[in-house]
C-alpha positions as CSV (number, residue, x, y, z in Angstrom):
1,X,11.0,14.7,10.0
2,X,12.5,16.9,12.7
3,X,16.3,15.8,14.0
4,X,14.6,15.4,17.5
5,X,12.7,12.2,17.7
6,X,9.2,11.9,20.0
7,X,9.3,9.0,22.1
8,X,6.4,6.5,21.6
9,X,4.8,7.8,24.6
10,X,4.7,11.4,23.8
11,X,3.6,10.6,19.9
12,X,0.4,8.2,20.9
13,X,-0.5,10.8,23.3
14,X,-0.3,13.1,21.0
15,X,-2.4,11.3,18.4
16,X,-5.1,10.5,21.1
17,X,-5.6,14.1,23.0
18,X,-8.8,16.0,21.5
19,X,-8.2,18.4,19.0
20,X,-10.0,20.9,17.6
21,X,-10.5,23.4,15.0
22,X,-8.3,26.6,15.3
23,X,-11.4,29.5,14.1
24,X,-14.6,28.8,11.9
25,X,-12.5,29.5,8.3
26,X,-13.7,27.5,5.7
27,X,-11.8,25.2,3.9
28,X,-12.3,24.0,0.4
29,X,-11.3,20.3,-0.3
30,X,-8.1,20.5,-2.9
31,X,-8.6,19.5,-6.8
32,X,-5.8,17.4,-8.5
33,X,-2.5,18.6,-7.7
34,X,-4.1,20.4,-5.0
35,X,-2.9,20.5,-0.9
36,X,-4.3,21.7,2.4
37,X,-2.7,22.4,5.8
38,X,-5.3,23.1,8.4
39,X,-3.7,24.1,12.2
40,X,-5.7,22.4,15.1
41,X,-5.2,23.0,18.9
42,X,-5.4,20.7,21.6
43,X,-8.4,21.6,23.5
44,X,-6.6,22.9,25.8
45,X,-4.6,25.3,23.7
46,X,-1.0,23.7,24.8
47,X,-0.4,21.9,21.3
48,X,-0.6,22.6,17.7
49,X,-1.1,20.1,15.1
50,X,-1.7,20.1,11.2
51,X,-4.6,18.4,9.5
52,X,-2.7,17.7,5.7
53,X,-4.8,16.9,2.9
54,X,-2.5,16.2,-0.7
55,X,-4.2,15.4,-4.0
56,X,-2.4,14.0,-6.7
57,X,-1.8,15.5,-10.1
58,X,-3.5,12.9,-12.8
59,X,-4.5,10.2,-10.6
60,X,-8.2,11.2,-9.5
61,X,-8.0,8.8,-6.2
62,X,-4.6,9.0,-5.1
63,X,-3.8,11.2,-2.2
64,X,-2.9,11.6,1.3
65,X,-4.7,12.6,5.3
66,X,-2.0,13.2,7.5
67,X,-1.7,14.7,11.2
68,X,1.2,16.2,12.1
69,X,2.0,17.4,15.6
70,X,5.1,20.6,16.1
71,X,4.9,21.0,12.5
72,X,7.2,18.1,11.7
73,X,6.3,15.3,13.5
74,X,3.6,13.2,11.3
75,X,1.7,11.2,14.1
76,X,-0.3,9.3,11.2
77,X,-1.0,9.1,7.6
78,X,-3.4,7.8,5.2
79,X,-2.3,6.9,1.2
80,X,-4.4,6.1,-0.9
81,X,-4.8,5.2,-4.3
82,X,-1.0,4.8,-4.9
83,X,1.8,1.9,-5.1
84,X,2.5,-0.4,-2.3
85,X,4.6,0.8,0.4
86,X,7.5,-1.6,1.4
87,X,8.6,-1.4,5.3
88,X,12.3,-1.7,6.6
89,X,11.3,-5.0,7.7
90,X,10.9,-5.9,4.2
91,X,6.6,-6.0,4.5
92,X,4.3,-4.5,1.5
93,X,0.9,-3.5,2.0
94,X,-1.4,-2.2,-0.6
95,X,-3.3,1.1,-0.6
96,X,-5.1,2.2,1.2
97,X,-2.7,1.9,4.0
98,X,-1.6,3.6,7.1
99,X,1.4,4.9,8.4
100,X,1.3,5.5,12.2
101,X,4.4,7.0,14.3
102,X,7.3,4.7,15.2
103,X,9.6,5.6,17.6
104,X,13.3,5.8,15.8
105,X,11.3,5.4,12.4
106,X,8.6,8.0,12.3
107,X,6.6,7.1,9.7
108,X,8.3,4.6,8.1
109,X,6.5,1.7,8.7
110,X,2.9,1.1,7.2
111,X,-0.2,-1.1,8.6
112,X,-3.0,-2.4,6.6
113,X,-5.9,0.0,7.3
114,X,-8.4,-0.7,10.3
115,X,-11.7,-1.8,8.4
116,X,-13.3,-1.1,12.1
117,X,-12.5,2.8,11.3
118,X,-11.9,3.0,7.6
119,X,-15.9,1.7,6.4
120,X,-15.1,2.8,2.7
121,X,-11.8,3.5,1.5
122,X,-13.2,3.9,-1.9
123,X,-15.2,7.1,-0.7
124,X,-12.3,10.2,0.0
125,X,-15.1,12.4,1.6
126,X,-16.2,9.3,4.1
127,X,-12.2,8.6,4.8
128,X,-11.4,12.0,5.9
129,X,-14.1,12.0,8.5
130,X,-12.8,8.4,9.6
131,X,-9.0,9.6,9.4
132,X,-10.2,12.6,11.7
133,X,-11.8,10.4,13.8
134,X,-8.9,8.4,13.9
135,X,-7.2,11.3,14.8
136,X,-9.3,12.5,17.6
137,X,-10.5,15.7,15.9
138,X,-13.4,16.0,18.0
139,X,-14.5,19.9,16.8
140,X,-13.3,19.4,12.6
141,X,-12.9,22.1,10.6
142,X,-15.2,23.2,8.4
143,X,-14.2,21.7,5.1
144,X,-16.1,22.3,2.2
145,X,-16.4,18.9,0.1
146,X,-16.5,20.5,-3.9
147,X,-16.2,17.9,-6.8
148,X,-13.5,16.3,-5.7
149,X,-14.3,14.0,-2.2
């Protein structure tokens, strides 16, 4: 995480302005081991974000969605399939669980995932479109599911 901290303020508005796809590239949706970074715009072209997709190496469902905002600032992120994540405050949640930004933490602390937003964790392909949802990607980018969502 960047040395200069966002502000609550600044970070939710972040997460909640529209965003959408930079051009019409296709994207293919990474293997094992594999990663994406996709750059979004604001709609109106004054911010850039970066839609993060991470695959795991053996485990076929562990992974991570993440949206980042100046390049280093993660506004939120989705694990899933991997070990429990302890907060500073001493908490544990399973995974699936998300990490949304906390001023003078960043990401540090996790929440249980929304089951209002998340309808089937088990399903990769069906969580990205929630997390980007979530995310207020309102024109995605054109990701190409393979074998691996």
């Amino acid at each position: 995480m960047s040395s200069v901290s966002l502000t609550q303020a600044e970070a939710d508005a972040l997460l909640k302005i529209a965003k959408t796809k930079v051009d019409g590239q296709a994207w293919q949706y990474p293997g094992l081991s594999g990663a994406l970074s996709i750059p979004l715009l604001s709609t109106d072209k004054r911010e850039s974000f970066l839609l993060d997709i991470s695959r795991a190496r053996i485990v076929l469902q562990r992974g991570k969605y993440q949206m980042r905002a100046r390049n280093t600032h993660i506004l939120a992120r989705l694990d899933f399939g991997g070990p429990p994540h302890r907060n500073p405050d001493g908490m544990e949640f399973p995974c699936p669980h998300l990490h949304v930004y906390r001023e003078g933490y960043g990401d540090k602390f996790a929440v249980p995932i929304p089951t209002n937003i998340f309808i089937n964790p088990s399903d990769l392909w069906q969580t990205l479109q929630d997390f980007m949802r979530f995310c207020n990607i309102t024109d995605p980018p054109n990701i190409k599911r393979g074998l691996w969502a």
